[in-house]
N, C-alpha and C positions, 0 to 999 in steps of 0.2 A: 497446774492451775494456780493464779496467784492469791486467788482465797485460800489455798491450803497452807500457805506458810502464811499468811497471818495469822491461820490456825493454830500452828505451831508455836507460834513467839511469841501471842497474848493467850494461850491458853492458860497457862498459870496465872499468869496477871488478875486472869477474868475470875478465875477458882478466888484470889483472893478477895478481891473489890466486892463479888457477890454477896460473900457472905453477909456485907451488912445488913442484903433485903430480909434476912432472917428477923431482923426486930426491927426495919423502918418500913417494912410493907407490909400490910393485911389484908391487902382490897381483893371484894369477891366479886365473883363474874354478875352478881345480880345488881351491884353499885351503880353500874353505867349500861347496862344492857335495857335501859327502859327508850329509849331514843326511837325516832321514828327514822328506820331508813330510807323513807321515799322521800321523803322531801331532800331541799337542797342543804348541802352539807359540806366541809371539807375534814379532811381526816390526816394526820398527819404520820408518815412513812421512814423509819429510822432503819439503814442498812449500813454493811461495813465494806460494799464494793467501792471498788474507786478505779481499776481498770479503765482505758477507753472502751473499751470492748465490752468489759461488765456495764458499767453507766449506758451502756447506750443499749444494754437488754432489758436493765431495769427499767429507762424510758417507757421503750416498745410495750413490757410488759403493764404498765400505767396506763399507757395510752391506750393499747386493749381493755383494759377495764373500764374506767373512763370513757371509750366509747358503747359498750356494753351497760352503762350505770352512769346517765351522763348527768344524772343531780348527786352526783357522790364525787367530790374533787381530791382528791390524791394529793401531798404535799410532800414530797421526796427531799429528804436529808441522809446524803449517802456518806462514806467514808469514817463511819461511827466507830468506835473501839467499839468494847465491851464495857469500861471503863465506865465512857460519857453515858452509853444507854443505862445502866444499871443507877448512875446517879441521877437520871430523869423517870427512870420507875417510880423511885424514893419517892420524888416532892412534888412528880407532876404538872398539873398546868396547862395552857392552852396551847403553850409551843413544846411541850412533850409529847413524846408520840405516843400514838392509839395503834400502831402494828408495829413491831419489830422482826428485824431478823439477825442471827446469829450465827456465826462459824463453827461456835464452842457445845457443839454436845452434851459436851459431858458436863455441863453447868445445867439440865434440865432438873435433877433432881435438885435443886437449889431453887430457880425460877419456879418449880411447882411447890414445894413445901413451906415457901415463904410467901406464896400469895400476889409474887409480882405479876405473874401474870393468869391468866381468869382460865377455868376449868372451860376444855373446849367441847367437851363430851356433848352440854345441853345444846350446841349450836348446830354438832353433827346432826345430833339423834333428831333434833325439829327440822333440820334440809334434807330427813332420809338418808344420810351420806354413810355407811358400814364404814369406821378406819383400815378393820381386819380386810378388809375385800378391795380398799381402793390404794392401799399404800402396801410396798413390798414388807415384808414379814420385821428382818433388822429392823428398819427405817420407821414401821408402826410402834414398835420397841424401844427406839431411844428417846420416842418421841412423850414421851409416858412417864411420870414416877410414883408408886403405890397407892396406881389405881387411878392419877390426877393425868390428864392430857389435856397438858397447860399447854403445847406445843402441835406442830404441825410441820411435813417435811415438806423443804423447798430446795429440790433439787438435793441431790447425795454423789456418795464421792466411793468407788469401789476399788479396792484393793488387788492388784495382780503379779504377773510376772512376765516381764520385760529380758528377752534374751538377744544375744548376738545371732542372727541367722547365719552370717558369713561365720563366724564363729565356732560354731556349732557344726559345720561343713566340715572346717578345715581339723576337729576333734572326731570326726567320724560317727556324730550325733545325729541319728536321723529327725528327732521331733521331743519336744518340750518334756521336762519330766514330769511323770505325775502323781510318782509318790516321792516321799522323802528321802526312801535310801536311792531312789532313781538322782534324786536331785545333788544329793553328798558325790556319787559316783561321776555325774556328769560338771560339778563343781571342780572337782580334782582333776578331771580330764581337761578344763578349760583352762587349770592356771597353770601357768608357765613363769618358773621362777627366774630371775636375774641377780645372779651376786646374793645379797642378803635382800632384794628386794624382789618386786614379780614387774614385767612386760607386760602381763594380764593375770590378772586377779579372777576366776570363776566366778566369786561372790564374797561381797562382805558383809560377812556373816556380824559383826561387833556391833551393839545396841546403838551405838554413835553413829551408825552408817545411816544418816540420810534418812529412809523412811522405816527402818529396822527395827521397829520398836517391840517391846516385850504385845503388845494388844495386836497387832497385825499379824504378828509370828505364832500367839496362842490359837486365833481365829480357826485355824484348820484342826486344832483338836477340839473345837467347840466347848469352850470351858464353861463353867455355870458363875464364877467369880463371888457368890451370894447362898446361903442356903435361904428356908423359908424363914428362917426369923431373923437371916440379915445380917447372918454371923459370915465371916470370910473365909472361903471353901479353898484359900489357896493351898494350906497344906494337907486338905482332903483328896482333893479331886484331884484324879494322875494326871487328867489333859495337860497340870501346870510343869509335873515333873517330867511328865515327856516332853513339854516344848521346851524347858529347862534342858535338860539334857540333850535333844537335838541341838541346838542353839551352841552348847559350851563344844561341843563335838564338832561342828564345823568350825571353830575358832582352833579349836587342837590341830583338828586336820589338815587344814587349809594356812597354817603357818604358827600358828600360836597367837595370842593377844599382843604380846608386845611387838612384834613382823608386823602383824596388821594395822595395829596403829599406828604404826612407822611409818608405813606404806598411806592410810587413810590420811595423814597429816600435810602428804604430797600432792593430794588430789583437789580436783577443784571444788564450788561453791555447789549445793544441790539444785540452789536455782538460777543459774545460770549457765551459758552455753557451753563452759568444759564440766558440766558433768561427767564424770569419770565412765559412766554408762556410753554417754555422746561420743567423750573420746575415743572408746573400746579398751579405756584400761581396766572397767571393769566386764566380765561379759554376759551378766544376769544381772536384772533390780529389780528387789522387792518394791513396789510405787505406785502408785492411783493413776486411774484415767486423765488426768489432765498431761500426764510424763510424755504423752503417745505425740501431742503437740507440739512440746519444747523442745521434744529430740528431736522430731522431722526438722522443725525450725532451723536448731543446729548444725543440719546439714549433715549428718554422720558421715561415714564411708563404708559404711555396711547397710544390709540390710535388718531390718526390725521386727520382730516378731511378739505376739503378745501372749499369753497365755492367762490359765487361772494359775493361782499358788497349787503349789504339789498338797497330799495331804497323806494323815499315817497312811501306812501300810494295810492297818488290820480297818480302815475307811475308805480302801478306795474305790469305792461303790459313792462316795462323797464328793469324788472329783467335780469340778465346775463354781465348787461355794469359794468365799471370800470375804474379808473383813469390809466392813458397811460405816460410813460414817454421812456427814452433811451438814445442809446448812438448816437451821430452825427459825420456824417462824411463831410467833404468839399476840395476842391482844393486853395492853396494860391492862391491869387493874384501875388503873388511876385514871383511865379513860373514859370519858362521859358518853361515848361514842360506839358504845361496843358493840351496836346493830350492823352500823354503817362500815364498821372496822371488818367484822366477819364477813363482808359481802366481800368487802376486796381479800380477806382471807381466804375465803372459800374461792373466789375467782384461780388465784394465783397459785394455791396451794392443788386444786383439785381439778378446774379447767382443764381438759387433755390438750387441746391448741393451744392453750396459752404455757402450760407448763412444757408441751416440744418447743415452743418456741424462744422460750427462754433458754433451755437447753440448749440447740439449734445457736444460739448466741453465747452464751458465756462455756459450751462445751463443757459440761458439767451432766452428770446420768440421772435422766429424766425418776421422776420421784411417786410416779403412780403408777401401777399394772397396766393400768390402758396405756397412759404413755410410751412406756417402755416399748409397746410393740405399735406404735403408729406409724404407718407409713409415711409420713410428715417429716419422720424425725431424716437430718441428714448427718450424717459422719463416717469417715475411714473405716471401711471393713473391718478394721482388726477392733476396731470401737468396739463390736459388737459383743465382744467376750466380757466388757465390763457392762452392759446391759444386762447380758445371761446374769453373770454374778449376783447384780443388783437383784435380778427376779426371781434366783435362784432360793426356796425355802430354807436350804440349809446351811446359806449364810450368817454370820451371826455379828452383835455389835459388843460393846460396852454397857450395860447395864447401869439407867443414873443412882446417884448416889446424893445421898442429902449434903454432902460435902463435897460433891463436884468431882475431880478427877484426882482429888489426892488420892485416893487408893491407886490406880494407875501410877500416878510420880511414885508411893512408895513402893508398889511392883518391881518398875525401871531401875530406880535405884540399888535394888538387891540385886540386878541384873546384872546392872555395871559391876559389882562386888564380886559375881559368882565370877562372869566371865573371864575377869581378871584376873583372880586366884585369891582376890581378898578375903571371900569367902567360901572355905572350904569343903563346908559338909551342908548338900541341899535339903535335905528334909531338915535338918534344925534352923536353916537359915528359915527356909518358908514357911515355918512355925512361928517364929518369931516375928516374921513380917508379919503373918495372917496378926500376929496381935495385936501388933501396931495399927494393923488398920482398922480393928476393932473398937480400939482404945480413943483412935480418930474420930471414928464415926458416932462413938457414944458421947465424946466431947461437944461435937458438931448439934446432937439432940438437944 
């Protein structure tokens, strides 16, 4: 999906810019929530699609509401960073937006503890709407920080595994792996070395590869990342040392770090059509629901298969869950408008037709439980394993953080170190990271 590598490239961007809503925002949801939504109105609409295909769902989804609420006008400003939206929080205005929406996740606990945008709870609780009952479990999760649900999901994005079916044939693999050590065994069986280089690579395992990051890889041990008082459970909770050490184990295995990045340095672009996956030089990828589109696109020469991520051994009663992320949506603070704002919120974020339908358009996994299973919804059979994902309770996300996703960058970071050999001994390393990110977090307060 081309939302997700904007994901990617402005995520730290957005981590930094935000912070300054920390001391230029304070607006509470009761500032502009006095407005009468029946009368006539317009409200103005700040997103970061830019797609044909995205703009022309956001449209649709306008236009349905708009016909739905037709004294409430909608004024769509698409292709926004994070950047521009967060300096129009600050100062407001009549051409600042009253809804936004977001790539960046993991900036909720930021946008909620700074007051940019308005506690959604009283808006729920007065249209009857349960978060826990109507949004899948991840997704009501990240949409939340200590207690504030400043945010609401629009549309999410689920995490799977992508393998060679021809592949897999000609390795004598009858079907997808679905624990870890199934995955390592079938890895080795898939790669096939050339010289000092590989013809086909099983999988690249190296935190560099594309969507391999340290949070999608932990997801299948379900890590907790936070105790109750907010202290960093990395070097507590073994979920980290086990995905830690499956991770450095298939870089051993599968050729060592320096082979693999020898070999990664050759291969093509993630978002574009030689993906290394498309090509067949690699023959598993870790990658979200939109991957299923870009490869057909690409015309592979094999055929494609989808599955969920494998999971430990001692969970595999666990199989089907997966890492959750998406896009968020919220009402400013600084909006005078926040009646008229929450109609179109409440439309877009919780409407079952309107949120397939958006889906249905930009191919992105629908963001409510009813959604997820309406017959409305259209996509590729193999789609439907990141639906399950999506609905599945014991998928899990990222947890926000009052400083956004620097705890993740300094995660990764020790990642890239450990994988490497820079860093040699794991429990002191994730000791010392856990401090770091504590040390973050309390600077960040």
């Amino acid at each position: 999906m081309p939302g997700i590598s904007r994901k990617a490239a402005t995520a730290l961007a957005a981590s930094a810019s935000i912070a300054l809503l920390a001391t230029a925002c304070t607006g509470q949801s009761s500032s502009g929530a006095s407005d009468d939504a029946s009368k006539d109105t317009t409200i103005n609409f700040w997103h970061a699609w830019s797609a044909p295909n995205e703009v022309a769902g956001v449209k649709a989804l306008v236009t349905g509401f708009e016909k739905a609420h037709p004294n409430i006008h909608v004024n769509v400003v698409g292709n926004m960073t994070d950047d521009k939206i967060n300096q129009a929080l600050r100062t407001g205005g009549d051409k600042a937006p009253d809804v936004i929406s977001s790539f960046t996740t993991n900036n909720v606990g930021k946008f909620c503890s700074s007051g940019a945008l308005v506690d959604l709870d009283p808006f729920f609780k007065k249209a009857g709407i349960d978060p826990e009952t109507t949004f899948p479990k991840a997704m009501n999760e990240y949409t939340a920080f200590d207690g504030d649900r400043c945010t609401a999901p629009l549309l999410g994005d689920a995490y799977g595994l992508y393998y060679n079916k021809t592949a897999f044939r000609k390795a004598g693999i009858t079907s997808p792996p679905k624990t870890w050590s199934e995955f390592e065994s079938d890895a080795k069986k898939l790669t096939i070395t050339k010289g000092d280089s590989y013809s086909q690579l099983g999988f690249m395992p190296d935190y560099h590869g594309w969507e391999t990051t340290t949070e999608h890889y932990f997801a299948q041990f379900s890590p907790t990342y936070f105790d109750k008082s907010g202290k960093s459970t990395l070097a507590t909770d073994p979920a980290f040392t086990a995905g830690f050490t499956l991770q450095k184990k298939l870089v051993d295995d599968l050729g060592g770090f320096r082979k693999l990045e020898t070999y990664r340095a050759t291969l093509g672009d993630e978002w574009g059509d030689k993906h290394p996956f498309h090509t067949g030089q690699v023959a598993m990828q870790l990658d979200g629901e939109w991957r299923l589109g870009m490869a057909l696109a690409a015309q592979p020469k094999f055929d494609i298969g989808v599955a969920p991520l494998p999971v430990p051994d001692d969970r595999a009663a666990q199989y089907g869950k997966g890492y959750i992320t998406g896009t968020i949506a919220g009402i400013a603070a600084t909006s005078k408008k926040q009646n008229a704002a929450w109609e179109f919120l409440k439309y877009v974020t919780t409407d079952t037709d309107a949120v397939v339908g958006f889906s249905n358009a930009i191919h992105n996994v629908p963001s409510t439980l009813a959604a997820l299973k309406s017959p409305k919804l259209k996509y590729d059979p193999r789609f439907k394993t990141f639906l399950d994902i999506a609905a599945n309770p014991e998928s899990t996300t990222s947890p926000a953080s009052i400083n956004g996703g620097v705890y993740l960058t300094t995660i990764q970071q020790f990642g890239y170190d450990y994988e490497s050999g820079k860093a040699k001994n794991l429990r002191s390393g994730l000791a010392s990271t856990a401090e770091q990110i504590d040390t973050d977090i309390a600077q960040a307060k």
